[in-house]
ZAROPA-506787 format. One record per residue (C-alpha): residue in three letters; x, y, z. Coordinates in steps of 0.2 Angstrom, whole numbers, plus 5000, padded with zeros to 4 digits. Example, Ala and Ser with C-alpha at 12.3 -4.5 7.8 and 13.67 -1.06 7.14 Angstrom:
REM residues 2
ALA506249785039/SER506849955036/
END
This chain:
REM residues 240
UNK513649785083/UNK512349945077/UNK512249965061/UNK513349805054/UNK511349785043/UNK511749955036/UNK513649885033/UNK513149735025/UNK511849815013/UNK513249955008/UNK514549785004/UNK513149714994/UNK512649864984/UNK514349874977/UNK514749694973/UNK513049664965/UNK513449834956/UNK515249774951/UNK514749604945/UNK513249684932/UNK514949814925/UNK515449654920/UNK513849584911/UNK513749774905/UNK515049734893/UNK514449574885/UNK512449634883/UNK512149704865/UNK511149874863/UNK509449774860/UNK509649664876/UNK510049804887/UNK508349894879/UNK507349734885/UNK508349714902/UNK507949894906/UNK506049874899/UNK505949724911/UNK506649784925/UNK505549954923/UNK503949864925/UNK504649764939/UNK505049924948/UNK503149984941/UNK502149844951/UNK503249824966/UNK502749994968/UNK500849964965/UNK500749794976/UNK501649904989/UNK500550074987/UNK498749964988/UNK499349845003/UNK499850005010/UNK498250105006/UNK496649955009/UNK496349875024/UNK495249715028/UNK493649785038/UNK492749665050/UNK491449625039/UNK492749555026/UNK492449705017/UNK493949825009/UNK494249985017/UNK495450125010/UNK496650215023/UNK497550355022/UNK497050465009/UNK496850635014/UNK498750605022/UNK499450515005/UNK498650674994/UNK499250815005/UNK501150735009/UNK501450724992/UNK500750914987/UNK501750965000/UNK502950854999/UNK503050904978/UNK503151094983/UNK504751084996/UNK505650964985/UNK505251094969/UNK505551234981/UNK507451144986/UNK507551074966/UNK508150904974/UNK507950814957/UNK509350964950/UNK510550954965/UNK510550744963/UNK510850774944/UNK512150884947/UNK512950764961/UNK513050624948/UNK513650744937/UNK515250794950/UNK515650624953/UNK515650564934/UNK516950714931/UNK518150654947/UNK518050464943/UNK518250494925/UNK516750384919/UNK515850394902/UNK513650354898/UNK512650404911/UNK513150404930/UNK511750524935/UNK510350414930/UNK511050274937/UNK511450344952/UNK509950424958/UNK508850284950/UNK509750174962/UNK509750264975/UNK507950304977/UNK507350124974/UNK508550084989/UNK508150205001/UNK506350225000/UNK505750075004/UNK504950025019/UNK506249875024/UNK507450045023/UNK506550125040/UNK506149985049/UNK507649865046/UNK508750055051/UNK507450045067/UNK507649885070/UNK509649875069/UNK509550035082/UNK508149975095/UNK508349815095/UNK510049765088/UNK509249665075/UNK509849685057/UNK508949545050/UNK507649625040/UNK509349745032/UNK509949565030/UNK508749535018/UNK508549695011/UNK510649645007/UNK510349504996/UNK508749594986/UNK509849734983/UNK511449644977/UNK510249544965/UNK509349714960/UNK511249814958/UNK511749664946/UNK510149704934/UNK510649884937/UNK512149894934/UNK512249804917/UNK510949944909/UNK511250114919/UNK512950074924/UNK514450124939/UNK513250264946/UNK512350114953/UNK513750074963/UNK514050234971/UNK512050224976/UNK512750134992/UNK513450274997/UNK511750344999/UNK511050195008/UNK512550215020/UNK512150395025/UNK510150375026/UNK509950205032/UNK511750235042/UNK510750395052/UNK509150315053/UNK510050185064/UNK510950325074/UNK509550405077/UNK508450265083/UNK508150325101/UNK507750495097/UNK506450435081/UNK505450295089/UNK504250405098/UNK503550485083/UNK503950325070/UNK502350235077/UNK501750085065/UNK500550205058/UNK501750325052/UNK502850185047/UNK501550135035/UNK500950305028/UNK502750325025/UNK502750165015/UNK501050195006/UNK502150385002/UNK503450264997/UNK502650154985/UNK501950254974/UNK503650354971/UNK504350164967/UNK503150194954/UNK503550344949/UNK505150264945/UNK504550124934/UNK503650254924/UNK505150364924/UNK506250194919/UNK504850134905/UNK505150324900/UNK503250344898/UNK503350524906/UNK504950594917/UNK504450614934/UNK505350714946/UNK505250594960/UNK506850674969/UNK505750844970/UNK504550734977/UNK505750654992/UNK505050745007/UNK503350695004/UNK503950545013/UNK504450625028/UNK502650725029/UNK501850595040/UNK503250595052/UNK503250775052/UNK501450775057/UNK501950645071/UNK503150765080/UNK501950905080/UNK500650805086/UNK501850745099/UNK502350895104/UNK500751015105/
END
């Protein structure tokens, strides 16, 4: 069945989510502070594993090579200026916002939300288990994605709170139309564009830590279509 990967990661997002409410309740101010400081360095060097296996290459020599710059620098300046331009970062905000007035939660169900939501979908499992479950009908690699992501939504969950669960919804609809839209993306979503999309990624994951850690606020959100640069480039390169 397409997109049962998608399905299974949408189910697990919310049971992982559900089960941390629950720790939520019995974790004290001061353990909640070392959960979240924990779980913001975590986020920190998965992002920076990600970004330098994404960005250096072993040469023939057995050397180091780095890859990719020029595209990592102008995707996300470019990137930076449409998102600031659309003021995604505001219009997230604002969404959580909506939806912690019509569910009647208290705390705060932005944060969470859009925290949750962005370490989900911007990961390179994201785009290739989506292409994977469309092409080829294989959802293994979302399968895995499942279980990281219910473990993740537990910690989540017991510091930022019910706007975690309602992240899935946000894996649904991207992963959901990346599957959909499989046939008409695998020409321009080469492996090289996969992994410039990735390296785009992975800093944003660490953008996040840092935003967790709260060392500076980042506006990752406004930083969003920098991810989608590379591809961009892709389909005019495929076109003309």
């Amino acid at each position: 069945m397409i997109g049962i990967g998608t399905i299974v990661n949408f189910i697990a997002i919310i049971l992982g989510g559900f089960l941390g409410l629950g720790l939520k309740t019995g974790l004290s101010s001061r353990f909640k502070q070392i959960v979240m400081q924990s779980l913001g360095l975590a986020v920190l060097f998965i992002g920076v594993s990600g970004t330098i296996q994404s960005m250096f290459k072993i040469t023939e020599s057995n050397g180091i090579d780095r890859q990719y710059i020029m595209t990592m620098i102008l995707s996300l300046v470019i990137g930076g200026i449409l998102g600031e331009w659309i003021n995604i970062e505001l219009k997230l905000d604002n969404l959580g916002l909506f939806l912690q007035k019509k569910i009647g939660t208290v705390g705060d169900f932005a944060k969470g939300f859009v925290t949750a939501s962005l370490v989900y979908c911007i990961g390179a499992m994201a785009i290739v288990g989506a292409l994977e479950d469309g092409l080829l009908r294989n959802p293994n690699t979302l399968f895995a994605k499942s279980i990281l992501d219910g473990i993740s939504a537990v910690i989540f969950s017991s510091t930022l709170g019910i706007g975690v669960v309602f992240s899935s919804v946000s894996v649904l609809i991207y992963q959901g139309g990346i599957t959909l839209l499989a046939g008409t993306l695998e020409p321009i979503l080469t492996d090289v564009v996969i992994q410039q999309m990735s390296l785009i990624g992975n800093i944003l994951i660490f953008a996040i830590g840092i935003n967790i850690l709260e060392i500076k606020k980042i506006k990752v959100g406004n930083l969003l279509p920098a991810i989608f640069i590379p591809m961009i480039v892709a389909l005019f390169e495929l076109l003309f």
